[in-house]
N, C-alpha and C positions, 0 to 999 in steps of 0.2 A: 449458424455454421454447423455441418453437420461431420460424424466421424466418420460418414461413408462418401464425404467428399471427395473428388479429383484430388488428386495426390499434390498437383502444383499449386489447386489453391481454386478458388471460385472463378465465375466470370466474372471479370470485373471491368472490362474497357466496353459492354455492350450499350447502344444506341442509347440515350438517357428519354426515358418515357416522361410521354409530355404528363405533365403535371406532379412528377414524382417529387421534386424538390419544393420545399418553401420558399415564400418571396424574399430578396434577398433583404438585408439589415434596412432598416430608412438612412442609418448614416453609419457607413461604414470604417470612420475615425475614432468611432465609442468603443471603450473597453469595457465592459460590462463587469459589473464589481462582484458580480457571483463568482463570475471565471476567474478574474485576475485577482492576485494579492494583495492587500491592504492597500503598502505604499505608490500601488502604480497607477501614473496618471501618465499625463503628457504638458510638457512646456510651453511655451509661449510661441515655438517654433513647432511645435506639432511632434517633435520628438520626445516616445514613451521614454519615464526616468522611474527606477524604480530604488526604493531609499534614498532620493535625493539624487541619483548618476544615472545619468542619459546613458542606452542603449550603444551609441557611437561611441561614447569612449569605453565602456566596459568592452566591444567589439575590438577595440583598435589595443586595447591594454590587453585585454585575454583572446585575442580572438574568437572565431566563431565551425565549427558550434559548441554552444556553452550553455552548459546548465545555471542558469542566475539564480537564487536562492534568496528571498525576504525573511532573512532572521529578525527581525521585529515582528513578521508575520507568523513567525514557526512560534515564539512566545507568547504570541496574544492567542494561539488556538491552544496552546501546552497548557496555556494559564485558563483557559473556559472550560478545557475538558475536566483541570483538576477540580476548580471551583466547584463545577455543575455537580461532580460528586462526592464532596466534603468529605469531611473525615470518617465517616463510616463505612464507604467504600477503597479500594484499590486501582488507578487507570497504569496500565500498561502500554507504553506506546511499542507497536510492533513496529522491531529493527529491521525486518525484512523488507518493509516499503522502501526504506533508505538510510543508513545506516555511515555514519562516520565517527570518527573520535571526538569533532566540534558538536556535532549532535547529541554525542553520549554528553557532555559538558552541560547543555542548554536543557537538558531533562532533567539534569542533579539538582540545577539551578533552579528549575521550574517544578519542582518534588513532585518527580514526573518516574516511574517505576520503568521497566525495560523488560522484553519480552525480545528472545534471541530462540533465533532454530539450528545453530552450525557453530562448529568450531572456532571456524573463525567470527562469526559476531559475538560468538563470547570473547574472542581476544578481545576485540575492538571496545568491547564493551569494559573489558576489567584495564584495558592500558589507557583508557579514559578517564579512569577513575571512579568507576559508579560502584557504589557497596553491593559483593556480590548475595548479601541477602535482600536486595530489590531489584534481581535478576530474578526471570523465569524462563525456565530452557523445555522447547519445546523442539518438537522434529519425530517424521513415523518411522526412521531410523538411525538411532543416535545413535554411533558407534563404541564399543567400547573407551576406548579411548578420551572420545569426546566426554563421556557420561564422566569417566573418572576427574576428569579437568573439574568437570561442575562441580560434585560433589566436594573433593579438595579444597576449591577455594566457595564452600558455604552460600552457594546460590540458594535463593528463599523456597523456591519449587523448582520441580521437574514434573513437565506431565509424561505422564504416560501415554501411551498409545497402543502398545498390544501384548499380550500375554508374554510371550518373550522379554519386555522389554522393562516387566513387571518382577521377573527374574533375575533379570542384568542388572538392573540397578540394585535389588536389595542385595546380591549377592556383592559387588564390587562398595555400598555404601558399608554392610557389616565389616568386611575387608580392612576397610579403613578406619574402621572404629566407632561411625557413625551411625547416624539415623536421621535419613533422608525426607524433607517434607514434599509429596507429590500429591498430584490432581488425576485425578482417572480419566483420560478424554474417551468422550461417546458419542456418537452417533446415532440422530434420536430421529432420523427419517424425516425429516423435514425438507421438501425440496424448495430452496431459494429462489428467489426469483430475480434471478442473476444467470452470467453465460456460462453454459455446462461446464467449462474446466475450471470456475472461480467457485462453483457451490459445491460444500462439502460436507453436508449434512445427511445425506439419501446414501443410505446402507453401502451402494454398488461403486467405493469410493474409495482410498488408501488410507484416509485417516479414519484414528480413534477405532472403537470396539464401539458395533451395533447394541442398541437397548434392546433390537428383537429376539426371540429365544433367547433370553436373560443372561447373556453373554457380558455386559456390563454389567450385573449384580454379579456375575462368580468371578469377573475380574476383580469389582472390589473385594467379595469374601476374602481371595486371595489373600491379597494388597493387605490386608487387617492381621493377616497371620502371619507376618514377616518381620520379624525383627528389626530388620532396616529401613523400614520405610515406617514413615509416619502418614496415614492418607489425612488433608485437611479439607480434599473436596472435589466436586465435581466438573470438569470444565466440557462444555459445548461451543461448535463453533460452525454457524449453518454458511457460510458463504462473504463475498465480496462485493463492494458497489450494490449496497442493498438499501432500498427508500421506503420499502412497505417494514411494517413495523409486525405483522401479525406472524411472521415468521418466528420474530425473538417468541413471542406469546406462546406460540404452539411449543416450541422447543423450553422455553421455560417449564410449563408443566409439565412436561415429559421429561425434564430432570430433578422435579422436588418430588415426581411421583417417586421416581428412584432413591431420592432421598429418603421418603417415607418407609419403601420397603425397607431399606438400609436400618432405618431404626428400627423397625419392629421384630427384622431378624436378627440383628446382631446388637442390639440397645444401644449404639452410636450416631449421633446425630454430627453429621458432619456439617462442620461452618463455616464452609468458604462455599461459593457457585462459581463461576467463571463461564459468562458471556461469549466472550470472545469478543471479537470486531466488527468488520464488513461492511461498515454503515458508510452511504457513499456521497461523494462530492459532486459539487458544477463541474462539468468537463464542458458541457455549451450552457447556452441560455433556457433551453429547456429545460433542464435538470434545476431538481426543486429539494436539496436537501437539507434536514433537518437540524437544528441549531441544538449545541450539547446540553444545555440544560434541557432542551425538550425532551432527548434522548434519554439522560440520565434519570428525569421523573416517570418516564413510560415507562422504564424497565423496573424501576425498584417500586412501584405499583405492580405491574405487573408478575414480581417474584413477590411481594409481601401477600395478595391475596392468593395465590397459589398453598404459601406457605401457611395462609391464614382456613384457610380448608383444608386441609390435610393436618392441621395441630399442629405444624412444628413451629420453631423459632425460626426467622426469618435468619439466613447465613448474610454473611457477608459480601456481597458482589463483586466482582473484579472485570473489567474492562478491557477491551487491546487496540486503540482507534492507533492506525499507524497512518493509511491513507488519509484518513478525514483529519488528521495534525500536517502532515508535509506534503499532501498530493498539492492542494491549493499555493501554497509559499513558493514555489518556482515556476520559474516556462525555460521552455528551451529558444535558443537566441540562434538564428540560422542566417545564411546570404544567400540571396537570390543565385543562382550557375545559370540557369535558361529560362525561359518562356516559349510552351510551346502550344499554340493553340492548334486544336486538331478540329473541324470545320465539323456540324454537327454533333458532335461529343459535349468538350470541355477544353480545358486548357492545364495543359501540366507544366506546371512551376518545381522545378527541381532544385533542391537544396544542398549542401556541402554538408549533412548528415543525414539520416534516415532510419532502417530499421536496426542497424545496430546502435544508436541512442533511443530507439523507441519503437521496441518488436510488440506494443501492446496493441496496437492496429491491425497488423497480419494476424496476431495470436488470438486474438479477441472480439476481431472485426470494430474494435474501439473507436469510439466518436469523438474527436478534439475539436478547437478552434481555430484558429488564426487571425493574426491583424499584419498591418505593414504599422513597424513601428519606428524608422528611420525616418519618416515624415509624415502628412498631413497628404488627402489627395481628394480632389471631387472628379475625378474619376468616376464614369458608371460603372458599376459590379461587372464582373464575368465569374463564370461558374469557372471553379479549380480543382484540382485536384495535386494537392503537395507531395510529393515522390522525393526518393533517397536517389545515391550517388550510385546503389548496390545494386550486380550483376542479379537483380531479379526484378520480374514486373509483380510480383507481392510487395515492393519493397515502397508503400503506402507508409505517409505520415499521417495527414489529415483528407480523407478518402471523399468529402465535398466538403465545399466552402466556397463565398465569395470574399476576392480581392478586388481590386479597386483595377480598372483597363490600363491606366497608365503603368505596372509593376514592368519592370525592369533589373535586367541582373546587374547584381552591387546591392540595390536595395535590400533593406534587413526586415527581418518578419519573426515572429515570435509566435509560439505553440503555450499556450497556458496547461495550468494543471498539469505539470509536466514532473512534480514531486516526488511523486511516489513510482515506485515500477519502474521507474527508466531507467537512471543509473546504477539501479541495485541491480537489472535483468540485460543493461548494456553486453557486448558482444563485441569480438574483432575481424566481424566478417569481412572478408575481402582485406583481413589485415589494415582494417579503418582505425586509425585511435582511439579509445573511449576519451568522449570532451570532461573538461574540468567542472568542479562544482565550484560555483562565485558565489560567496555568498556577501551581499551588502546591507549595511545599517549607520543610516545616521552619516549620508556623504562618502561613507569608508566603502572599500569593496579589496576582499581577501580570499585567495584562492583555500580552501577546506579541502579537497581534494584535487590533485594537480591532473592537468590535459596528459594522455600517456605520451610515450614518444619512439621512435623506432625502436631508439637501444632497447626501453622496454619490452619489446619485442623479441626482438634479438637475441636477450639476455637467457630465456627462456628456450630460446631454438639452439638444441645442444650437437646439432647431426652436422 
């Protein structure tokens, strides 16, 4: 996707070139246990159940569409990432993938730390209950306001992001009596290999202060001459949905180098690092990513010989998997509205939600899956394409896919990997509802965040 693209958006309805597509699935009733969540299988009736509750009744109890949520499945990945790096490191789960008060609970539970960028997810985060010294407040423009919240109620850091903002907080944490523990974010010129709006490492970008012309060593200088700020360390953060590993690498030593100079100009060895996140999930069966302990030994290899050629002590690590904990634990739960097969093309299957539960496909050009999960069908595949309910033809869920010939509207179908990004980036276009989050475990299934409803609407329309 380019930024000199047509303004309404790509071709996207043009003739489908022979051989573009792969062959479809050999059996299109398999849910592929990359994609889908732990608990989900299918019954003896061919109906997907996920925690033990068939599809049909979570549909007919919450309607549709509905974000379902495997909280046994948000635990076992909480509990791998903290395991993978034991006590000597820090995981931060970023709240911005998805973010609620049952969630803030399941991390306290899971001594799982919390990385917030807004106001309000620090509410969310402190009326949860989470100690706010394993909070870390991030964001490229925190507003005053916000900043004083943090600082008040003793969040563990704050990063920084830009000269200003290096300012604003030492001046509002002295204010208050304090002295504030921050992270200097930088920007070490790495380009990810990830979609241009997710990678945030390459200089030409909003986040963090550039390492080139030593603009991040006179941010820290600063930082060190401030009363109110305490610096404990460096944090970098090259992008999103990333599988190559050599990125962390590169950007690694481009932040202990800064480290090194740090010590030998100012005799401070700072001992924290911060990673960041990015590391990405199964969205289909292609995607091959990497299991948290494999993560967590590449990187702290990876920063111990850096540290271990340049002299210093190896810091402390910190981590922020927000996608790679909650993208995989949901799918979104939709009802067939039409089938329309267009002769030569494909076939568009229209659902009762679209891009305002799931703008990461128009934004991103994002690859999802899809099953029919209300039954079982030997059906021959047809090429699809799953479309929203919304006044636009971007308004793409899963942009190919094969279903099964016999689909039919009523029938339910379900969107995996559907965790992270959607409900946090939901929308009310066309005044659509944002759906409910269900989350089930263990036969139970309870709404965590409720389906919105007119009056919500309403309540806010003051003209």
């Amino acid at each position: 996707m380019s930024r000199s693209a047509h303004p309404a958006g790509p071709r996207h309805a043009d003739v489908v070139p022979e051989g573009h597509y792969s062959a479809p699935p050999a059996d299109l009733n398999a849910l592929d246990t990359k994609v889908w969540a732990h608990t989900v299988g299918r019954d003896a009736d061919g109906v997907v159940t996920v925690g033990g509750i068939d599809v049909k009744r979570l549909a007919e109890e919450f309607g549709t569409p509905a974000y379902i949520l495997d909280e046994e499945d948000f635990r076992i990945r909480a509990r791998a990432w903290r395991t993978a790096f034991g006590h000597d490191a820090d995981v931060f789960y970023a709240g911005k993938a998805f973010l609620s008060r049952a969630v803030v609970r399941w991390l306290h539970e899971e001594g799982l730390n919390l990385d917030v960028c807004s106001g309000g997810e620090l509410a969310t985060a402190l009326s949860a209950g989470m100690p706010a010294e394993r909070i870390a407040f991030h964001g490229n423009n925190k507003s005053a306001g916000e900043i004083e919240r943090a600082v008040r109620a003793g969040v563990g850091r704050i990063v920084l992001d830009s000269f200003q903002e290096i300012v604003r907080v030492a001046h509002l944490a002295q204010s208050l009596g304090k002295r504030q523990q921050v992270q200097i974010r930088v920007t070490v010129g790495v380009e990810a290999h990830t979609h241009e709006f997710i990678a945030t490492a390459h200089e030409d970008q909003k986040f963090g202060i550039p390492l080139a012309g030593g603009q991040a060593a006179e941010a820290v200088r600063r930082a060190l001459q401030l009363d109110g700020l305490e610096v404990i360390g460096i944090h970098s953060h090259i992008g999103s949905q990333i599988f190559d590993m050599s990125g962390f690498e590169v950007a690694a030593h481009r932040v202990v180098g800064l480290l090194k100079d740090i010590r030998d100009e100012h005799g401070v060895e700072l001992p924290e690092i911060d990673l960041g996140g990015g590391l990405g999930i199964a969205y289909t069966s292609d995607d091959d990513p990497r299991e948290p302990h494999e993560i967590a030994k590449a990187l702290t290899e990876i920063v111990s010989r850096a540290c271990d050629a340049a002299r210093l002590r190896t810091p402390r690590i910190s981590v922020e998997p927000g996608r790679a904990i909650v993208g995989p634990t949901a799918f979104t739960l939709y009802e067939v509205g039409t089938v329309k097969p267009l002769d030569g093309l494909r076939t568009y299957v229209s659902v009762d939600g679209g891009m305002s539960d799931n703008i990461r496909t128009a934004l991103y050009d994002a690859e999802y899956s899809v099953a029919l999960v209300s039954r079982t069908s030997g059906a021959a595949p047809m090429l699809c394409r799953v479309v929203g309910k919304h006044c636009e033809s971007g308004d793409i869920v899963v942009k190919d896919a094969f279903l099964p010939a016999d689909l039919a509207p009523g029938d339910l179908i379900a969107v995996p990997a559907t965790g992270a990004y959607c409900r946090s980036m939901a929308s009310n276009y066309n005044h659509v509802l944002r759906p409910p989050v269900v989350a089930v475990r263990d036969g139970e299934a309870r709404v965590i965040v409720r389906r919105e409803t007119e009056e919500d609407l309403l309540r806010l329309d003051v003209g």
